[in-house]
Backbone as CSV, one residue per row, in Angstrom:
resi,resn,N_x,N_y,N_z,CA_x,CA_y,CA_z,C_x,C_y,C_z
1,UNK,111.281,88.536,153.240,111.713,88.309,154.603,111.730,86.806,154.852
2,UNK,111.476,86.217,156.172,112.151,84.760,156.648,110.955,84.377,155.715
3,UNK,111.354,83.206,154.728,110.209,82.362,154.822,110.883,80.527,154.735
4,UNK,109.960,79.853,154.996,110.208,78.356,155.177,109.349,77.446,155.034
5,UNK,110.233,76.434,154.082,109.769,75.137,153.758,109.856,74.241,153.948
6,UNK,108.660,73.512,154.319,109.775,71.683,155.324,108.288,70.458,154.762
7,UNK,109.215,69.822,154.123,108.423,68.389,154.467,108.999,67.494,155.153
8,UNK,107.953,66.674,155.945,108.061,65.533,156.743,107.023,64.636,156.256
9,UNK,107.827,63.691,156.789,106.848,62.073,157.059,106.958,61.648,157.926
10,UNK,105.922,61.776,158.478,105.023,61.057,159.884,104.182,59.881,159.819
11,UNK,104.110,59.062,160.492,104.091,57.555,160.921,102.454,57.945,161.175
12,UNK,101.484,59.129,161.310,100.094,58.835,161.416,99.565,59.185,159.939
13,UNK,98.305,59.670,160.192,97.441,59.438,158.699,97.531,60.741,158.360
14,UNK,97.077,61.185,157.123,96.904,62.214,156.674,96.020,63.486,157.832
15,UNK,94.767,62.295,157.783,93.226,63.116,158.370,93.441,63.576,159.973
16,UNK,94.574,61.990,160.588,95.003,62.876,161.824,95.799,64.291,161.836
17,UNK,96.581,64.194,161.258,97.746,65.490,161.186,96.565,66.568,160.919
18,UNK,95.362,66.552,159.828,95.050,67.593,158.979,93.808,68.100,160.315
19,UNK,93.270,67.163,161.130,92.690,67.586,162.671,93.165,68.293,163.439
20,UNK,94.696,67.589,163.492,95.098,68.398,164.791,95.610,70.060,164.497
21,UNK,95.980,70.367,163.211,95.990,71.273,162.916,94.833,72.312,162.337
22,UNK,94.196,71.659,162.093,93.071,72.433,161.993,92.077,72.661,162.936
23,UNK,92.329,72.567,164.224,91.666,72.457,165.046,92.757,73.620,166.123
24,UNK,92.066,74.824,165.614,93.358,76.278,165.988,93.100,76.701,167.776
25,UNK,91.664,76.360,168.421,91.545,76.653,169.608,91.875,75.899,170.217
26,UNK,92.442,74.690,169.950,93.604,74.182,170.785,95.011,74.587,170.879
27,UNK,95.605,74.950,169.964,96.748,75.440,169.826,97.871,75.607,171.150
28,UNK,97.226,76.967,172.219,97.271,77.272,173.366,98.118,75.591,174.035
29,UNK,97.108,74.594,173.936,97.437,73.320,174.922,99.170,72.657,174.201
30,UNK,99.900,73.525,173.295,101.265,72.700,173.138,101.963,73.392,171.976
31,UNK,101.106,74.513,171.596,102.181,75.340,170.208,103.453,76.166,171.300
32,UNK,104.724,76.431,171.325,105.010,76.909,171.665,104.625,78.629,171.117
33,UNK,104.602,79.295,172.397,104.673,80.758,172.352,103.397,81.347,172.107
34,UNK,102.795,80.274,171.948,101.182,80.293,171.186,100.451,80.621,173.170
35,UNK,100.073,81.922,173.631,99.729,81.998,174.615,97.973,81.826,175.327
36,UNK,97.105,82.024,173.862,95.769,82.004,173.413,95.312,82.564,171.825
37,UNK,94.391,81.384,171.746,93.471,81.622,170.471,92.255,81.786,170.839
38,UNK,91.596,82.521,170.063,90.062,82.886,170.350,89.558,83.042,168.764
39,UNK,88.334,81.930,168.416,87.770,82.565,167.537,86.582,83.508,167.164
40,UNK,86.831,84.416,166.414,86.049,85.384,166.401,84.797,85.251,165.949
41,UNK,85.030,84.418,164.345,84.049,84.174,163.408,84.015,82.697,162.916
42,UNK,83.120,82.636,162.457,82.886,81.165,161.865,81.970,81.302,160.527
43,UNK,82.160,80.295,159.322,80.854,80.030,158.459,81.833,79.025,158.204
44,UNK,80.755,78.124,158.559,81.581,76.557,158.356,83.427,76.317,158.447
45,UNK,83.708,76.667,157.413,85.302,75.531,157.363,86.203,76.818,157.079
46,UNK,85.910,78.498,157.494,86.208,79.514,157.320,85.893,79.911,158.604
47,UNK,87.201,80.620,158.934,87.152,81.385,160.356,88.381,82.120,160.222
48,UNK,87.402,83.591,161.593,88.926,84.327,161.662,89.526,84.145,163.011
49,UNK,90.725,84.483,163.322,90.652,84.006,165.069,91.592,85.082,164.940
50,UNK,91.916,85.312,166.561,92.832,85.765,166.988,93.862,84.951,167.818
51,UNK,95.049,85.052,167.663,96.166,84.467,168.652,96.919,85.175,169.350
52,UNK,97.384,85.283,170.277,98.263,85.831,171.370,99.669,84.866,170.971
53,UNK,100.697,85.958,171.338,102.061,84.772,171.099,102.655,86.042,171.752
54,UNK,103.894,84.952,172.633,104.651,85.477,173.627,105.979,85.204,173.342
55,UNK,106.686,85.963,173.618,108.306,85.434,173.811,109.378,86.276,174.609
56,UNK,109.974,85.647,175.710,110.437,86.524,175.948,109.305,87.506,177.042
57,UNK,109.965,88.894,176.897,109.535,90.088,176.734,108.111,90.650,175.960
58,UNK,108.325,89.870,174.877,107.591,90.333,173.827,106.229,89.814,173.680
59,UNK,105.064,90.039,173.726,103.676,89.620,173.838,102.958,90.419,172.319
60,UNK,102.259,89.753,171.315,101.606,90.581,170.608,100.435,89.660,169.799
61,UNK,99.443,90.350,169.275,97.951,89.812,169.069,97.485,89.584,167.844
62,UNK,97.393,89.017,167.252,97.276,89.242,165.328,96.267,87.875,165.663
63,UNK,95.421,88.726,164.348,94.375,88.342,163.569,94.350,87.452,162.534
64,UNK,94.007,85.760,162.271,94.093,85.359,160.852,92.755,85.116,160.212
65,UNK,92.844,85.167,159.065,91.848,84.507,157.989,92.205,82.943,157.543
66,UNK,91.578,81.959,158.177,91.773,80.724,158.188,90.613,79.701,157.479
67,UNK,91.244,79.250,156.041,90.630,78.360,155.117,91.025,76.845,155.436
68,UNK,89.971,76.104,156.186,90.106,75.108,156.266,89.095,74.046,154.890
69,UNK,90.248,73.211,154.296,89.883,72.801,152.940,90.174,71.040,153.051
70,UNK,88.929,70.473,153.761,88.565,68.832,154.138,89.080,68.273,152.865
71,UNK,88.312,68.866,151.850,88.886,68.044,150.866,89.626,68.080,150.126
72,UNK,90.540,69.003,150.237,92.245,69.258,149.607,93.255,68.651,150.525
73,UNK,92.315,68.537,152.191,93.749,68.108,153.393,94.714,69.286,152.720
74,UNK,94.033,70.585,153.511,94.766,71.584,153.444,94.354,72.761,154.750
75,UNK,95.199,73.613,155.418,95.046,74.433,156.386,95.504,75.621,155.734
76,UNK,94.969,77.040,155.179,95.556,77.918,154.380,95.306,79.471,155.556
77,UNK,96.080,79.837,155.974,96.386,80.831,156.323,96.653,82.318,156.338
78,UNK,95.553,83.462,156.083,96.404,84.570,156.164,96.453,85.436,157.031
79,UNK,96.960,86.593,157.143,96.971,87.549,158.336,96.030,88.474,157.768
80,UNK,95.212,89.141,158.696,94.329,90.031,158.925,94.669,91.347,159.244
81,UNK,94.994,91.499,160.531,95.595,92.530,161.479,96.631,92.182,162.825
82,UNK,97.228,93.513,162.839,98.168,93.113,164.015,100.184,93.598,163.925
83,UNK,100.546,92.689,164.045,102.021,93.331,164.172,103.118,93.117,162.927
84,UNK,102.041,92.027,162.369,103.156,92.123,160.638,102.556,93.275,159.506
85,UNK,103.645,93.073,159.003,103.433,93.741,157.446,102.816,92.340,156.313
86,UNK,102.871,91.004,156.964,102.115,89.645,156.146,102.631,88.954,157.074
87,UNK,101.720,87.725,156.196,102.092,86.638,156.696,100.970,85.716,156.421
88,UNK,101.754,84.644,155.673,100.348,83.451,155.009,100.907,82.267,155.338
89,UNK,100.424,81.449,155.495,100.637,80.044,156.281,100.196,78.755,155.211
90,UNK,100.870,77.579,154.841,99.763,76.498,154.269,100.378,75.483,154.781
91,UNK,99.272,74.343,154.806,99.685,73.560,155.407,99.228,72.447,154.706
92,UNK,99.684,71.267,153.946,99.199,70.431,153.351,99.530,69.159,153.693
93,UNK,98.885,68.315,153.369,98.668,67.049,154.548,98.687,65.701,153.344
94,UNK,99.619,64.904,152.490,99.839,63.826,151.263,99.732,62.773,151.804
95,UNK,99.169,61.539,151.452,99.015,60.287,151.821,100.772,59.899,151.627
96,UNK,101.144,59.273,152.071,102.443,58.419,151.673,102.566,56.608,152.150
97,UNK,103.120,56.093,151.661,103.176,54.843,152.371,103.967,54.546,154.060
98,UNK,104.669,55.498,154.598,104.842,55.602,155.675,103.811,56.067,156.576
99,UNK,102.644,57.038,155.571,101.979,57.533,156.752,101.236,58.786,156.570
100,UNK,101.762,60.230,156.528,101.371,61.400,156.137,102.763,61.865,155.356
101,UNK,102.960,62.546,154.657,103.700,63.421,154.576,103.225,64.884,154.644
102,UNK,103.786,65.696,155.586,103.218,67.007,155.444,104.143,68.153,154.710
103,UNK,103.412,68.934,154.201,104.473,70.051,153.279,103.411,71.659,154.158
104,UNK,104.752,72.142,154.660,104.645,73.074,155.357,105.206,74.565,155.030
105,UNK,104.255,75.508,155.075,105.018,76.511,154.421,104.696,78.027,155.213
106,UNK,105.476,79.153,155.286,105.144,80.155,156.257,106.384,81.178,155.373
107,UNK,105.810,82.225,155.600,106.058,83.576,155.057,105.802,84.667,156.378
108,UNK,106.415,85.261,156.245,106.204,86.830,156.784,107.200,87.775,157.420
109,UNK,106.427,89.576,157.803,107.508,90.166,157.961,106.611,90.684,158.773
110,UNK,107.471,91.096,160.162,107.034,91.839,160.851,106.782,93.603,160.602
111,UNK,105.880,94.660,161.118,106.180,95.966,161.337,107.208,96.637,161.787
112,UNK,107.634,95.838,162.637,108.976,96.663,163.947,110.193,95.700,163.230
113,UNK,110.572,96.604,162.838,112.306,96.426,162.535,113.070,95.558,163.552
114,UNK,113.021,96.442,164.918,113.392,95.579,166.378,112.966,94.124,166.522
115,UNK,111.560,94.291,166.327,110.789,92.649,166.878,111.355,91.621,165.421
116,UNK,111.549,92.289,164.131,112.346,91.471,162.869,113.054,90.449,163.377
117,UNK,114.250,92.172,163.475,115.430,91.295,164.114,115.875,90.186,164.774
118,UNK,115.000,90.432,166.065,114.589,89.519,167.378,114.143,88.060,166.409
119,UNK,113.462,88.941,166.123,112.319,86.686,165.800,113.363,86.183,164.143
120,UNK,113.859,87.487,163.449,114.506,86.799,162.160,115.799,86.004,162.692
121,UNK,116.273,85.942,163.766,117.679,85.773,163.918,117.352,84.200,164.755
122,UNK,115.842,84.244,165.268,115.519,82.804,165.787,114.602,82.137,164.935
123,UNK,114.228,82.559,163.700,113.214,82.299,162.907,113.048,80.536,162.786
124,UNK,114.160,79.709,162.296,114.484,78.418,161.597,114.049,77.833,162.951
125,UNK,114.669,78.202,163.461,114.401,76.988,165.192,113.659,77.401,165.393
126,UNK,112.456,78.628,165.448,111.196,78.299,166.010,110.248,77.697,164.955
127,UNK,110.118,77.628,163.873,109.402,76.816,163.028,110.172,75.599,163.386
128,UNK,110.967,75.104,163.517,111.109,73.732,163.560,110.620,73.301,164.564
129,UNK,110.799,73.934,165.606,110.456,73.957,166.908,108.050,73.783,167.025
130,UNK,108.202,74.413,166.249,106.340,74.196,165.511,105.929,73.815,165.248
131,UNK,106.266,72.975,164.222,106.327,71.822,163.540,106.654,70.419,164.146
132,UNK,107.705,70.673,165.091,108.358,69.288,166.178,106.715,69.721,167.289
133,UNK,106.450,70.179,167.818,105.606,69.805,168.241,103.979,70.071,167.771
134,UNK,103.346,69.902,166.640,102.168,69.176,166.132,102.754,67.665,165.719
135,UNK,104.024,67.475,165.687,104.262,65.688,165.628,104.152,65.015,167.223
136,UNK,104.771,66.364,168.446,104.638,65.254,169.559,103.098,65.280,170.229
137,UNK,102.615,66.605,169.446,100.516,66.518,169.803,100.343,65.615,169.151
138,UNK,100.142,64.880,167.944,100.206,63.612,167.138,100.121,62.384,168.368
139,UNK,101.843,62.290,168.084,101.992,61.234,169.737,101.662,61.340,170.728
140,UNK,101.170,62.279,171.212,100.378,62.482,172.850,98.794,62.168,171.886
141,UNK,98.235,62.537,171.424,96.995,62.231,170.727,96.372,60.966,170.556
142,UNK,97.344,60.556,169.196,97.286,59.091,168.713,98.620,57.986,168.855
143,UNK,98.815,58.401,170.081,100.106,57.004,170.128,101.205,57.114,169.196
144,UNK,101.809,57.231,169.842,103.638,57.330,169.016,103.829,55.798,168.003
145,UNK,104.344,56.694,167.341,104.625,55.550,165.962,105.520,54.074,166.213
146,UNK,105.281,53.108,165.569,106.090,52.025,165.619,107.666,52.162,165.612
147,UNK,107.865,53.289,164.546,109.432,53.512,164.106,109.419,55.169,164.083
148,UNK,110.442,55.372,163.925,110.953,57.064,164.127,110.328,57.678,162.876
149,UNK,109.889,58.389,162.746,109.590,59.803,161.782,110.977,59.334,160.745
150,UNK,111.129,59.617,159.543,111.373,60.348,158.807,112.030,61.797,158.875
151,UNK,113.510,61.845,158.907,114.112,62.957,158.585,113.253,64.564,157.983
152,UNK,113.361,65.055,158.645,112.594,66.474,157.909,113.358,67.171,156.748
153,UNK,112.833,67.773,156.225,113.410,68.443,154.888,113.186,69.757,154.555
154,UNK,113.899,70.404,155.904,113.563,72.019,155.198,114.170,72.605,154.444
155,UNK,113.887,73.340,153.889,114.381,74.473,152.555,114.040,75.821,152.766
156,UNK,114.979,76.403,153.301,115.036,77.661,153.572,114.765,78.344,152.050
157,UNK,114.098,79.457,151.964,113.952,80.632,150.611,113.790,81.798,150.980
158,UNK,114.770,82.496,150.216,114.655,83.912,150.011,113.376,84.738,149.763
Protein backbone atom coordinates (compact mmCIF):
# COMPACT_ATOMS: atom_id res chain seq x y z
CA UNK A 1 0.00 0.00 0.00
CA UNK A 2 1.05 3.98 0.07
CA UNK A 3 4.43 4.06 1.26
CA UNK A 4 7.03 7.13 1.21
CA UNK A 5 10.35 8.35 1.06
CA UNK A 6 11.75 11.86 1.40
CA UNK A 7 14.98 13.34 2.28
CA UNK A 8 15.58 16.84 3.21
CA UNK A 9 18.11 19.27 4.32
CA UNK A 10 17.40 21.56 6.89
CA UNK A 11 19.42 24.57 7.95
CA UNK A 12 19.16 23.24 11.96
CA UNK A 13 21.19 20.45 13.66
CA UNK A 14 20.70 17.01 13.66
CA UNK A 15 19.84 16.82 17.72
CA UNK A 16 17.28 19.69 17.08
CA UNK A 17 15.19 17.93 14.38
CA UNK A 18 15.82 14.43 16.35
CA UNK A 19 13.96 16.50 19.73
CA UNK A 20 11.39 17.83 18.13
CA UNK A 21 10.38 14.69 16.82
CA UNK A 22 10.89 12.69 19.36
CA UNK A 23 9.19 14.48 21.63
CA UNK A 24 5.45 12.75 20.47
CA UNK A 25 3.23 14.61 23.32
CA UNK A 26 3.69 17.55 21.63
CA UNK A 27 2.66 16.61 18.39
CA UNK A 28 -1.11 17.83 19.06
CA UNK A 29 0.61 21.71 19.22
CA UNK A 30 1.30 21.66 15.01
CA UNK A 31 1.15 17.98 13.34
CA UNK A 32 -1.62 18.40 11.17
CA UNK A 33 -4.71 16.09 11.85
CA UNK A 34 -2.75 14.96 14.79
CA UNK A 35 -5.88 15.81 17.30
CA UNK A 36 -4.12 14.23 20.69
CA UNK A 37 -1.33 12.06 21.96
CA UNK A 38 -1.31 10.43 25.21
CA UNK A 39 1.34 8.30 26.51
CA UNK A 40 0.53 5.21 27.91
CA UNK A 41 3.86 3.64 28.84
CA UNK A 42 7.29 4.49 29.35
CA UNK A 43 10.85 2.58 30.19
CA UNK A 44 13.20 5.10 29.32
CA UNK A 45 13.67 5.86 25.44
CA UNK A 46 10.66 3.19 24.73
CA UNK A 47 7.09 4.12 24.84
CA UNK A 48 3.71 3.27 23.67
CA UNK A 49 1.26 6.15 23.07
CA UNK A 50 -1.79 6.64 21.66
CA UNK A 51 -2.80 9.32 18.95
CA UNK A 52 -6.08 10.61 17.85
CA UNK A 53 -6.08 11.90 14.11
CA UNK A 54 -8.89 13.62 12.46
CA UNK A 55 -9.88 14.48 9.04
CA UNK A 56 -12.59 15.57 7.71
CA UNK A 57 -15.41 13.42 8.96
CA UNK A 58 -13.18 10.89 9.92
CA UNK A 59 -11.72 10.66 13.62
CA UNK A 60 -9.75 7.38 14.63
CA UNK A 61 -7.29 6.17 17.60
CA UNK A 62 -4.24 3.90 17.06
CA UNK A 63 -1.73 2.78 19.24
CA UNK A 64 2.26 2.98 18.55
CA UNK A 65 5.31 1.20 19.77
CA UNK A 66 7.87 3.99 19.75
CA UNK A 67 11.86 3.35 19.80
CA UNK A 68 13.52 6.33 20.52
CA UNK A 69 17.41 5.64 19.61
CA UNK A 70 19.75 9.01 21.08
CA UNK A 71 22.40 7.40 19.73
CA UNK A 72 21.55 6.32 16.20
CA UNK A 73 19.49 10.01 15.89
CA UNK A 74 16.74 7.78 15.08
CA UNK A 75 12.71 7.83 15.83
CA UNK A 76 11.45 4.10 14.87
CA UNK A 77 7.90 3.52 14.80
CA UNK A 78 5.36 0.78 14.88
CA UNK A 79 1.67 0.27 15.13
CA UNK A 80 0.17 -1.59 17.92
CA UNK A 81 -3.60 -1.37 17.61
CA UNK A 82 -6.32 0.44 15.97
CA UNK A 83 -7.53 1.13 12.36
CA UNK A 84 -4.61 -0.21 10.15
CA UNK A 85 -3.70 -3.48 8.96
CA UNK A 86 0.38 -1.72 9.65
CA UNK A 87 2.15 0.77 9.72
CA UNK A 88 5.95 1.54 10.73
CA UNK A 89 7.44 4.86 10.71
CA UNK A 90 11.50 5.83 10.78
CA UNK A 91 12.84 8.66 11.09
CA UNK A 92 16.54 9.38 10.79
CA UNK A 93 18.26 12.48 11.53
CA UNK A 94 22.43 12.74 9.27
CA UNK A 95 24.77 15.46 10.08
CA UNK A 96 25.35 17.33 6.71
CA UNK A 97 27.23 20.47 6.08
CA UNK A 98 24.10 22.51 5.54
CA UNK A 99 22.72 21.33 8.68
CA UNK A 100 20.54 18.07 9.22
CA UNK A 101 19.58 16.02 6.61
CA UNK A 102 16.58 13.99 7.48
CA UNK A 103 15.56 10.60 5.74
CA UNK A 104 12.00 9.92 6.34
CA UNK A 105 10.10 6.93 5.83
CA UNK A 106 6.28 5.63 6.43
CA UNK A 107 4.43 2.57 5.32
CA UNK A 108 0.95 1.48 5.85
CA UNK A 109 -2.51 0.17 5.11
CA UNK A 110 -5.49 0.87 6.51
CA UNK A 111 -8.53 -1.87 7.64
CA UNK A 112 -11.44 -0.05 5.82
CA UNK A 113 -11.15 -0.21 2.21
CA UNK A 114 -13.36 3.22 2.32
CA UNK A 115 -10.99 5.13 4.83
CA UNK A 116 -7.87 3.53 2.07
CA UNK A 117 -9.33 5.09 -0.48
CA UNK A 118 -10.03 8.41 1.25
CA UNK A 119 -6.43 8.90 2.81
CA UNK A 120 -4.63 6.75 -0.39
CA UNK A 121 -5.85 9.28 -2.90
CA UNK A 122 -4.46 12.24 -0.40
CA UNK A 123 -1.63 10.19 0.89
CA UNK A 124 1.68 12.28 -0.88
CA UNK A 125 0.32 15.73 0.25
CA UNK A 126 -0.36 14.75 3.60
CA UNK A 127 3.10 13.42 4.33
CA UNK A 128 4.51 16.28 2.75
CA UNK A 129 2.29 18.28 4.41
CA UNK A 130 4.06 16.38 7.90
CA UNK A 131 7.05 16.71 7.21
CA UNK A 132 6.59 20.68 5.99
CA UNK A 133 5.53 21.20 9.26
CA UNK A 134 8.22 19.55 11.85
CA UNK A 135 10.51 22.07 9.57
CA UNK A 136 8.11 25.12 10.40
CA UNK A 137 8.07 23.61 14.45
CA UNK A 138 11.96 23.79 13.80
CA UNK A 139 11.48 27.58 12.81
CA UNK A 140 8.93 28.51 15.35
CA UNK A 141 11.35 26.59 17.91
CA UNK A 142 14.83 27.49 16.88
CA UNK A 143 14.68 30.47 14.55
CA UNK A 144 14.32 30.16 10.87
CA UNK A 145 17.36 29.52 8.92
CA UNK A 146 19.72 32.06 7.28
CA UNK A 147 18.86 30.61 3.69
CA UNK A 148 15.96 28.41 2.40
CA UNK A 149 15.91 24.62 3.08
CA UNK A 150 17.06 22.54 0.49
CA UNK A 151 14.70 21.07 -2.07
CA UNK A 152 13.03 17.84 -0.70
CA UNK A 153 13.44 14.54 -2.32
CA UNK A 154 10.67 12.26 -2.23
CA UNK A 155 10.49 8.88 -3.72
CA UNK A 156 7.40 7.45 -3.90
CA UNK A 157 7.53 3.13 -3.67
CA UNK A 158 5.43 0.53 -4.39
Amino acid sequence: MPKHVEKRVLKHSPQQMFDLVADVERYPEFLPWCLGTRITKRDGDVLEADMLIGFRMFRERFGSHVEIDRAGMEVNVRYTHGPFRYLVNRWRFLPHTEGCEIDFFVDFEFRSRLLQKIIGALFTEAVHRMVRAFETRAHDTYGAPSAPSRQHHPVEAD
